[in-house]
Structure formats: C-alpha cells, structure tokens
N, C-alpha and C positions, 0 to 999 in steps of 0.2 A: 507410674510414669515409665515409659520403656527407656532401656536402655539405650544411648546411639554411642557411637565410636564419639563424636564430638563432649557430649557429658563426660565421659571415661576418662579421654583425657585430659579434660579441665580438672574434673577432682585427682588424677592423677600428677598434674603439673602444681599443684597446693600443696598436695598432701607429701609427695616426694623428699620436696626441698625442704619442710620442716622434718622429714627422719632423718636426713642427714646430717642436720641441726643438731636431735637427738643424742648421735651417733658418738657427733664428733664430743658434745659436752661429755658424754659419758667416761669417751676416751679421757679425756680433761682430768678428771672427774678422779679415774683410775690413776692416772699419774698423779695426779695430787696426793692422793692417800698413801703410796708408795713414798715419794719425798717428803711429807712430813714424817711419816713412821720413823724412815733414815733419820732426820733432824729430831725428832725427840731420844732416839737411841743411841744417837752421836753425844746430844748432851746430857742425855743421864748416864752414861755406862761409865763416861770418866770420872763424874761425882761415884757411883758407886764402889769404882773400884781404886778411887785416888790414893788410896794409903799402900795397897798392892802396889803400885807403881814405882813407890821409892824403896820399895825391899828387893835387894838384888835377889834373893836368895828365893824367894817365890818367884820370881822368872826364871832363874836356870831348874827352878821344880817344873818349871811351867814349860820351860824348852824339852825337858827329858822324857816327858809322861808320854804316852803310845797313844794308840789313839781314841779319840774318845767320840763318842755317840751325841755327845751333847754338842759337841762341833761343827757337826756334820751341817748341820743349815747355814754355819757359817762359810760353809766352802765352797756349799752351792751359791751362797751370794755370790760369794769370789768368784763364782764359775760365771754368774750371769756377767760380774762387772766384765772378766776379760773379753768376754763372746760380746758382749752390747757395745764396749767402747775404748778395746783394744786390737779385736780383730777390724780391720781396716781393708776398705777399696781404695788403691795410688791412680791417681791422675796425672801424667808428667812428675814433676820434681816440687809441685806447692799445691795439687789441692787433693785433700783425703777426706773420703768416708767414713766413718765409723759404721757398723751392724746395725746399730741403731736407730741410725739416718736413713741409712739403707730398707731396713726394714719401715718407718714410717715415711717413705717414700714408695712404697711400692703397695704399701696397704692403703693410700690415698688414693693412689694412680686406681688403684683397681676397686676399691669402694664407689666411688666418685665414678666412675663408667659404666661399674653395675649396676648402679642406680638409672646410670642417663638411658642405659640400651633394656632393661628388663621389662618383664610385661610391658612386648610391644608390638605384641600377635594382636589386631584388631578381630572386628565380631567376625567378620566374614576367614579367619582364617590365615591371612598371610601376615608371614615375621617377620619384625623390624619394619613395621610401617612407618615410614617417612615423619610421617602426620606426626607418630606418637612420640620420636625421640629429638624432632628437630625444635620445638619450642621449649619440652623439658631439660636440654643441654644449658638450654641458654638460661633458662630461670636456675637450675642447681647452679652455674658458673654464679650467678647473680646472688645467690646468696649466701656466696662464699667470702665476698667484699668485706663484711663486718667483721669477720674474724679476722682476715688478711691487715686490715689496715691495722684493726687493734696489735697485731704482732711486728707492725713497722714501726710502732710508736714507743718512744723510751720509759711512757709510764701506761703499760696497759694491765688490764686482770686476770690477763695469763699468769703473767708474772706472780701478780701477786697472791695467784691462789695455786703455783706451783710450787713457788720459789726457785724458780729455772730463769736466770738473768735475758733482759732482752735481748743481749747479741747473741746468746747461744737460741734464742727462739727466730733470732733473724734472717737462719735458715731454712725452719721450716716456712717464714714469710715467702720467701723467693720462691720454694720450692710449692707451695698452693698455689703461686703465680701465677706459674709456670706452668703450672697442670689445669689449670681453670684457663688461658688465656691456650689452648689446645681446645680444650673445651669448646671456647667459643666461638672458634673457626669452628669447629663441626656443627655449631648454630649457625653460623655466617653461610657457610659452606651450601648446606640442604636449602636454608631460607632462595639462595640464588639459583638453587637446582630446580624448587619447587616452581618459583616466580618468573623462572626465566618466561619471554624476555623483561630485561628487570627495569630499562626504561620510563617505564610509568611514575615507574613505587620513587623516582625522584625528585619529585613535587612535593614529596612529603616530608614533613618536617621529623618524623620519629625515624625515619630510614637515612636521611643523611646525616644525622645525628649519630648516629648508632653505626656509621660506617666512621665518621670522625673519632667517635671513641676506640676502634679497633684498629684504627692507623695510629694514634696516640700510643694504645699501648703495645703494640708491635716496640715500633720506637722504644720504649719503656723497657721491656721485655729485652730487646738490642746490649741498649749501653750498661744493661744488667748484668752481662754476662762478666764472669769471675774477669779473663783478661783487660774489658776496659777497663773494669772497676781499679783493681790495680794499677795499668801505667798510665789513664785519665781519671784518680779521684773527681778530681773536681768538672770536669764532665759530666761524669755519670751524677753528681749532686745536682749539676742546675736543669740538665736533661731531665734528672727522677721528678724534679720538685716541678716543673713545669706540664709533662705528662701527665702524671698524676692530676692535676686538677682540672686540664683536659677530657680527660678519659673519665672521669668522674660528673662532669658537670654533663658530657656527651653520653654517657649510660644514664643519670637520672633522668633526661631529657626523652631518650629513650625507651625507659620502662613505664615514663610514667603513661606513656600510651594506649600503656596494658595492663594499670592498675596495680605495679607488682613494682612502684617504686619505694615500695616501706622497704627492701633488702638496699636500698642506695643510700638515702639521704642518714641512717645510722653511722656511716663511713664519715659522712661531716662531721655531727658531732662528736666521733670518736676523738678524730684528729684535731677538730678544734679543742675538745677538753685540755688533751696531750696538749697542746700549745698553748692551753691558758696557766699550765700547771707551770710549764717551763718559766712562760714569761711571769708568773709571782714569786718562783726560784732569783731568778734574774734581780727582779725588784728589791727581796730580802736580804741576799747577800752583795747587793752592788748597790744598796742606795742612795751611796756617796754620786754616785752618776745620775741618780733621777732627782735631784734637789733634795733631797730631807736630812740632808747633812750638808753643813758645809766645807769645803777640801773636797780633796780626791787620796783616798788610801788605794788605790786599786791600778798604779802604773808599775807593769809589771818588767823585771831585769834580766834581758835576753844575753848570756855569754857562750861563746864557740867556747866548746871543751874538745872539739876535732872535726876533721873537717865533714864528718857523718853526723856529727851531733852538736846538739844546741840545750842548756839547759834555760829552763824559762821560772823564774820564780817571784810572790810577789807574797805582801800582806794575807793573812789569813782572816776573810768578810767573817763580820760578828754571825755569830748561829750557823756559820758551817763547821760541821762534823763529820768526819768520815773514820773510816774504817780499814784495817789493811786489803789489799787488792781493788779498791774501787776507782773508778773513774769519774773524770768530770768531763765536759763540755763546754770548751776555749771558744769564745769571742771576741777577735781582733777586727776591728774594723779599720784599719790603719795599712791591715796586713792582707784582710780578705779581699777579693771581687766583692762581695756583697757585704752590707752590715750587717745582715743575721747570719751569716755561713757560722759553723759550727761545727769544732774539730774533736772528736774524744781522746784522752792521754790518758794515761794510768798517774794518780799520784803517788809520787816515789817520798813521800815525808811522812810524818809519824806524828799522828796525831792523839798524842802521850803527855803523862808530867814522868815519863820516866827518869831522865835527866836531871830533872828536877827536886829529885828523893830532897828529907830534910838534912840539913847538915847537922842537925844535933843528934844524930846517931850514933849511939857512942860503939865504935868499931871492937870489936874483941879479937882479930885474930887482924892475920897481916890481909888476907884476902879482903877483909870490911875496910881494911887499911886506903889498899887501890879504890873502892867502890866509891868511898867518900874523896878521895883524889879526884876523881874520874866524873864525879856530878860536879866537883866544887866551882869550873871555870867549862862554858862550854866548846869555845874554841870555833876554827873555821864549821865545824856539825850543826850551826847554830839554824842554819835555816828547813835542815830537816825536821826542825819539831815546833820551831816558829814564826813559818813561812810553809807556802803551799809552794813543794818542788814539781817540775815535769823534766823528764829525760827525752828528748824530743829527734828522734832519727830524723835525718834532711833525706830528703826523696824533690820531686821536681812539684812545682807549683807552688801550694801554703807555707810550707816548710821549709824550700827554698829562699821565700820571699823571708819568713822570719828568720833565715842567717843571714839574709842582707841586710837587715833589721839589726842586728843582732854587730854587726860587723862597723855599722855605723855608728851603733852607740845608742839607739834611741830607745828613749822609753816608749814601752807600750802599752795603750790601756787596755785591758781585758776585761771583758766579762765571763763566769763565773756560772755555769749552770750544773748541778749535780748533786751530792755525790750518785752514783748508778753503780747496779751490779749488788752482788752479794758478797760478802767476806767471807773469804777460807775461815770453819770455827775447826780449829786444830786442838783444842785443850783435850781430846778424850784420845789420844793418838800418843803412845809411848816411844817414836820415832817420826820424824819428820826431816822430808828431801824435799830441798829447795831447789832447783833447777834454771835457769839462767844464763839468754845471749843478751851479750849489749842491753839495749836500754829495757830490755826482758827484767833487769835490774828494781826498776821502779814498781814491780810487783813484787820479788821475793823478798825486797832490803824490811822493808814495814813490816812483813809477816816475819819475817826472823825475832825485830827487834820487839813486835808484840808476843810472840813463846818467850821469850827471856822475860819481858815485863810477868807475862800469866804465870810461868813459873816461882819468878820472885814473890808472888802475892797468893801463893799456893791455892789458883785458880787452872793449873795445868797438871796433867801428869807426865808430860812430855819430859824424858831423863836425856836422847840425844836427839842433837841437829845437824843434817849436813846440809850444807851451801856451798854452792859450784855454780861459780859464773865463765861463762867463756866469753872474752875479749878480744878485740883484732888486736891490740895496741895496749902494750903495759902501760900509758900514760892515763889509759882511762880508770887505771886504780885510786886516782886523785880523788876522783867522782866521788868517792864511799869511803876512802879507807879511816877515815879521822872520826867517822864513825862507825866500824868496824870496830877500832881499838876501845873506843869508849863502849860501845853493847858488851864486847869481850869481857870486858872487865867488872860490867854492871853483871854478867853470869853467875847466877849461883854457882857453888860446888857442886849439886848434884845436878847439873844442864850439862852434859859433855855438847861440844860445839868443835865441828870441823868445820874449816872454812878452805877451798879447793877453787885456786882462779887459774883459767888456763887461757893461755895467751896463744892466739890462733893466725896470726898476721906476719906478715914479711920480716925478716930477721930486720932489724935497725940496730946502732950501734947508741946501747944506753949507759951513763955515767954509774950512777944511782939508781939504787928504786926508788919508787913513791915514799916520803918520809909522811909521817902526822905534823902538824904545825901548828899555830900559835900558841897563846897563854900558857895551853899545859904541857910544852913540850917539855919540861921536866917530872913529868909522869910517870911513875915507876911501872916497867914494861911487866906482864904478868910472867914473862919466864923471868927468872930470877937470875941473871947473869952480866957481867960483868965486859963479856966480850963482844966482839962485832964478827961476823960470820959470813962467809960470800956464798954467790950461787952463779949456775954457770947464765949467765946473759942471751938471748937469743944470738947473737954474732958469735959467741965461744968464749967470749972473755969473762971474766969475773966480775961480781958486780958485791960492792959492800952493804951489809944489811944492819945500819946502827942500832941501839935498844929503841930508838923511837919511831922506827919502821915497823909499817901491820906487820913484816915476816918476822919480826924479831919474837912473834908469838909461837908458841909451840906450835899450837891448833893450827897454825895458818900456812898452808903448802901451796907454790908456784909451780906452774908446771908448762912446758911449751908442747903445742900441737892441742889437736883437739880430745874434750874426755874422751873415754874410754867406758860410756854408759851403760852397758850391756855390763860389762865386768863391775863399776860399782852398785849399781844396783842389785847385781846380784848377789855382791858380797852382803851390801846393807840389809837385802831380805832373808841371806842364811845366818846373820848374825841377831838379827831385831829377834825382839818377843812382841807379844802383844797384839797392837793396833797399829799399822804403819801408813804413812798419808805421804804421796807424792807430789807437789807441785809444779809447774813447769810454765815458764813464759819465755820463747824464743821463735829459733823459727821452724819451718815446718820439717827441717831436716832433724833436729833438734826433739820435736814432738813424737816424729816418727822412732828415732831409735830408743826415747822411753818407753812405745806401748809396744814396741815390742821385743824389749828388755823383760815389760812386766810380763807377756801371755806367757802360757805352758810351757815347759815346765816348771819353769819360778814361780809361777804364783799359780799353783794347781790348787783345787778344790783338797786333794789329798795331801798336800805337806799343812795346808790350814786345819783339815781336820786331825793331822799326827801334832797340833800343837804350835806350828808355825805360825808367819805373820798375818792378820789380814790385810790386804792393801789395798787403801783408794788412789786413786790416782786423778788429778785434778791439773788439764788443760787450757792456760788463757790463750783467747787467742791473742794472734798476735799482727801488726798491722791492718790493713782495711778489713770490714768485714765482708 
C-alpha cells in the first residue's frame, strides 16, 4: 500500500504520544533509582558506622586526615546537591527556583515541542506542514492529563515510587499545565487557521465542546497563578475544583470524537481513586462522626496565642500515626464555605511514649536523677504527645474565620484526613540544624524531640543539635518552652543540644520571661545553680530569669534581631565531622539565606573530600503551595 501524507500522520499522531509516555516513565524511572539508593545509604551508613559516632577521638582523626580518594564521590554528591537545589532563580521577594526546577522545566518545555513540531516535512517536500503538527500538539497535550492529574492528587504513584512528597511534586503539576495548556492553543490556534471560516464547525457538538474546555482551563490556568493563589486561597480552591471538572468532562467529550478518548477518562479514575482513599482515611479515623461509635471524641480547642496565631488541638483518632514533619488535612465544616474544603497544617505534637519512659528506672547519677523528674508528672506539655497539636498562622479567609472561632469559644468539629509527606530520617547524620520562623515550629519542635528520643534508644548517631527559631514576640516562647525544658532534660549526656530563639519584633516592654509551669515547677533546672540571672529586655531593661525558666538552661541563648545564618551555619559546618542535615521551615527569606549560607565555598566538593562535613539540606515549604 502506498504511502500518503494522510497514513503518515495517523501512525505519527499514535505513535508519538506513547514515546513520550516512554520518555517521561523512564525519566520516572531514573529518579526513583537515585532516591531510593540515597534512602538505603542514609539508612545503612549510620547502623554501620554507629559506634564511630560516639568516639570523639575518631572524629578529630577524621577532621585532621588530608585528603582522601575515597571521598571524592562524596563531594561530587555535595557538588550536585548545591548546583541542583541551592543554586536558585529569585523572583521578587517570595518565589524561588532551585537548578533543578529549572532544569526539569526547560527539558519538558523543549521535549514536549520537539516531539509536537519534528518530522513535519510532508511527501511532497515542505516544512512544518500544518496538517502534521496541528492534530499531533493536541493528542501529545492530551496525553499528558494522566500524569498531570496523578501529581495533583495527595495519594498518587509518583510518590510512591519516588518517594518525593506530593507538595514538592505539586510543582512540577502546575508547571506540565502550564506547558500542555500552551500546547494547546497551538492546537486551537492552527485548527481555526486551517478551518477558517470557522462558522460551520459550530453545530458540532465535539467543537463546542472542545472550545468550552479551553475557556475552563484558561480560567484554571488564571487563578493558578502564584499571586492569586496567595492573597485568594480560597478562590483559587473552588475556581480549581470547579474548572477542572469542566475542562475535563469538555475534553472527554471532545476526544472522544477521535477516538483518542482512552488519554481522558484515566484522569477520572485517577482522581476518583485519590478521593476514595481520602474519604476511608476520613471514615477510620473520624468514625465517632459517621455512627459506629457512640459520642463524639473529635471537637477540637481553638486558642489565640497572638493575634497572628491560633493553636487548634484536639483528641488523637484511634489508628492515627504520624511521624515527625508530616502533615494532615483539617475539616471544619462550621468554619469552611464548603463541607469538604480541606486545609493542610504541619503537626506540631509528638507522636512518642517518650515522656512516658518507666519510672522504675533506677537513676545512677544526678542526670537520670532530672530524667526521671522530668517524665514523672507531664505538666502543661501534655497535649503535645497526647493530643494532635496545629500552630496555625491567621491570614484572611479559613483562618481568619477560625480566630473568630476561636475567640468565641467554640468548639469545633474536625475532621481528620492524613498523615502526608515523608519524615525527615535523621538517625545516620552526626549533626543536625533545625531551623525555624514562627509557626515553621510545628515542623522542627517533633524532629528535635524524635533525635533525643533515637539517641536515647541508640537508634541514632546524632552527638549535636541546633535549634533556632525566630520569633516576632517573646510571648510565643509559651507555645514550646515547657516542652523544651522537659526534652532538655530527657537528653542524653552524649546529645549536645543548642537551643537559639531570636526575637525579631518591635521592642515591647516585658516583665518576665516565659517561666515552665505547673506540677513540675519544682523541677530541678539542669544548670545546677542557685541563683536567678537577668538579660537585657528588648526595651533595655532587665529582665529576671528564675531556675524555672527555659534560659535558666545553659544550652538555651536569647537573642534580639534576626539570626545571623550565614555566620552560624558556617561555623556549624567548619566545626561538624561526619554527616551534617539541615532543616528549615520558615519563610522564604529565611530558605533563601540557608541555601546560600550552604553553596561554595562552605559546602565545596573539596573541603568534603579534605574530610569535612557532608550536608543535606532539607526545605519545607511553607505556607500555600
């Protein structure tokens, strides 16, 4: 059978869009093997080398030795981490690129084009015939849906065959969009060039169809942009959720004209699964609310702690478990526009029997002395290890409405969908930096107090920690500190622990610091002293620091203004041996001066290979995604 230009590009418009299929699994594929390798050598290198860890004396061997060959692939790691996801593109003052991004942004954009525009010389000779690229744009865009949606959804098989959490995948969602709904205006586009005039074709039900869904997701595409998304959350949620099924239901409708609706209706069930997983989440740990118990455990206690912030805490639902850094997914319907709206928070509690060590421990030194003080009565700390905390910044809308909530008094029921995300595994890392603004809290406070726990049960090798939160307002040391003093005290001897809070807010004229309180306020403070001690006040005056105040701890330093991250970090990486892990939840001014505290030359390939630290550095984000 001969060839015609028509055969060509039918088997051309099939054949395409599964290589790019191909393409991208492979891509998949590649990143997978790479992130587990890291997670298996994360957690075997610290079982391997656990008992090196607590001998000081093989680390200062370890800091003097020159350089060594065997290193060297370590420093190239270190080299790709600062190039991949410390060197950064600044957008204004809140949104950053990493290399990374950048780079899987630019290999799609031009993948995805080269496919739509290549062999597209027909028989007779001329390039980029019309014919060949304006149907093919539109079925590659088309078959990009299934992956798209799969990486909008909270439980997709990206995730779990990267283990790359879905809000960090939540960009490259937007960002295939973005470049597919480009795409398919340059299908829209040619389609009305070739047909002009286009009159006719509007009788037809697959072309008004098919113009409906490209107004949808225009729209869609609109209130996506980073600035609504920010000062209209709630906007851009019921806009997203309404478009989308739109634009969905107007593309199946669409393709199926052509046969080539198998790339659409996968998008349903992805999405529908994603929501059937959510709502049996919902069911198990809320089923006080759907009859199979009788009561309600699940009305949750909203209190102003300032007038930026609201803590919200409630019963912890039988069979939820989490992990430090993970999040859940709040349902207020009391509080929402809608009854499924659905808000994600970090939980700031501690899902531990740390606390709860036994008391027949029989103490041998004065330090086991504190440890068993210090578990015997748990005091106001009680609802971080049994109750589900949120530290919850007020912005306009949800959050708003729950401090009016909150301010009233009322109880509110919640549901309860989660946990999400991955936990920081820190045990194989001989130093670890916490980092932390305001309610950036409710990520580092759980990972602290899980190192002290792994330490204790000589599941870690972690010997120091620093924790540095910065705060507008010394009042919000209240938040934490009662548990502060009690982790402090639960510390090994060989956990050194800094703890660095800096107060970054309008001077105010303060009495007192934050004291610890109740049951155990006769607790013996771990410095061992007799006396009370002042510090200078943000207004100039003095301020008294009795033994039952967190400063009354050695480890524990105030400080006014904002850190100084460039200069600790640096000290912390010319001091670390080892494995070094940095954590960080704040804001983006905050993200920006750690990554580039860490790049060149602190964290070069060649100080890791003379024996230096290696360091990961680990970014949550922070506010909307």
């Amino acid at each position: 059978m001969a060839i015609t230009d028509k055969s060509l590009r039918s088997a051309r418009n099939h054949l395409y869009p599964l290589q790019a299929w191909y393409c991208i699994a492979l891509f998949i594929f590649i990143i997978a093997i790479f992130q587990w390798i890291s997670f298996l050598h994360s957690k075997f290198a610290g079982r391997r080398q656990m008992s090196n860890a607590s001998d000081p004396e093989h680390a200062s061997m370890h800091r003097r030795r020159a350089l060594s060959w065997r290193r060297i692939p370590l420093g190239l790691v270190n080299a790709y981490r600062v190039i991949s996801f410390r060197w950064t593109l600044e957008f204004g003052k809140s949104y950053t690129l990493n290399m990374a991004e950048v780079f899987v942004t630019m290999a799609y954009i031009i993948f995805l084009f080269v496919w739509a525009f290549i062999n597209t010389t027909d028989l007779e000779g001329h390039t980029l015939d019309i014919t060949y690229w304006c149907n093919r744009s539109g079925l590659l865009a088309a078959s990009q849906f299934p992956l798209i949606t799969a990486l909008g959804t909270k439980n997709n098989v990206v995730s779990f065959i990267t283990g790359i959490s879905y809000d960090k995948l939540n960009y490259v969602h937007r960002m295939m969009s973005r470049v597919v709904f480009i795409l398919l205006w340059v299908h829209a586009g040619c389609e009305i060039i070739r047909n002009a005039p286009f009159q006719p074709y509007f009788k037809q039900q697959w072309l008004v169809w098919g113009l409906i869904a490209m107004v949808a997701f225009s729209i869609l595409c609109i209130v996506s942009l980073r600035p609504i998304r920010a000062q209209a959350y709630e906007l851009f949620f019921y806009v997203h959720l309404a478009m989308v099924i739109v634009f969905l239901i107007g593309a199946y409708v669409h393709t199926q004209n052509f046969t080539v609706a198998f790339w659409i209706y996968p998008c349903f069930l992805i999405w529908g699964l994603d929501r059937l997983i959510r709502f049996l989440r919902l069911v198990v740990f809320n089923h006080s609310y759907f009859g199979f118990r009788s009561g309600s455990t699940m009305d949750a206690t909203a209190e102003v702690l300032s007038d930026d912030f609201v803590r919200l805490r409630f019963h912890r639902p039988s069979y939820f478990h989490w992990t430090p850094g993970q999040t859940a997914y709040l349902i207020m319907p009391s509080v929402s526009r809608l009854p499924f709206e659905a808000h994600p928070f970090t939980i700031a509690s501690f899902n531990s029997t740390l606390f709860h060590a036994s008391e027949e421990q029989k103490p041998t030194s004065e330090k086991c002395a504190e440890i068993n003080l210090a578990e015997g009565k748990l005091g106001p700390s009680a609802p971080f290890w049994k109750e589900l905390v949120f530290f919850i910044n007020v912005r306009e809308g949800f959050t708003a409405r729950l401090k009016d909530a909150a301010l009233r008094g009322d109880k509110i029921k919640v549901f309860v969908d989660g946990p999400y995300g991955p936990s920081p595994n820190l045990g194989s890392y001989d130093t670890s930096v916490l980092i932390a603004g305001g309610s950036g809290v409710s990520y580092t406070l759980p990972v602290l107090l899980d190192i002290i726990e792994r330490v204790r049960n000589g599941e870690s090798r972690c010997h120091r920690v620093v924790f540095i939160w910065s705060i507008r307002n010394v009042d919000h040391i209240h938040w934490i500190d009662d548990v502060l003093i009690r982790a402090l005290r639960l510390a090994p001897p060989s956990l050194s622990i800094s703890i660095r809070i800096h107060v970054t807010g309008a001077p105010t004229t303060i009495q007192t610091l934050p004291q610890s309180s109740g049951p155990n306020d006769d607790a013996k403070p771990v410095r061992d002293d007799s006396r009370s001690d002042a510090v200078e006040s943000q207004d100039g005056t003095d301020m008294k620091i009795s033994n039952n105040s967190l400063f009354a701890i050695e480890s524990v330093k105030l400080a006014h203004g904002r850190p100084d991250l460039r200069a600790i970090l640096r000290d912390e990486v010319k001091a670390a041996t080892g494995r070094m892990s940095v954590s960080v939840c704040g804001s983006q001014s905050i993200a920006r001066s750690v990554r580039g505290a860490l790049r060149f030359p602190v964290s070069s390939p060649l100080k890791v290979a003379n024996g230096g630290p290696s360091v990961t550095l680990h970014i949550e984000s922070f506010g909307y995604a």
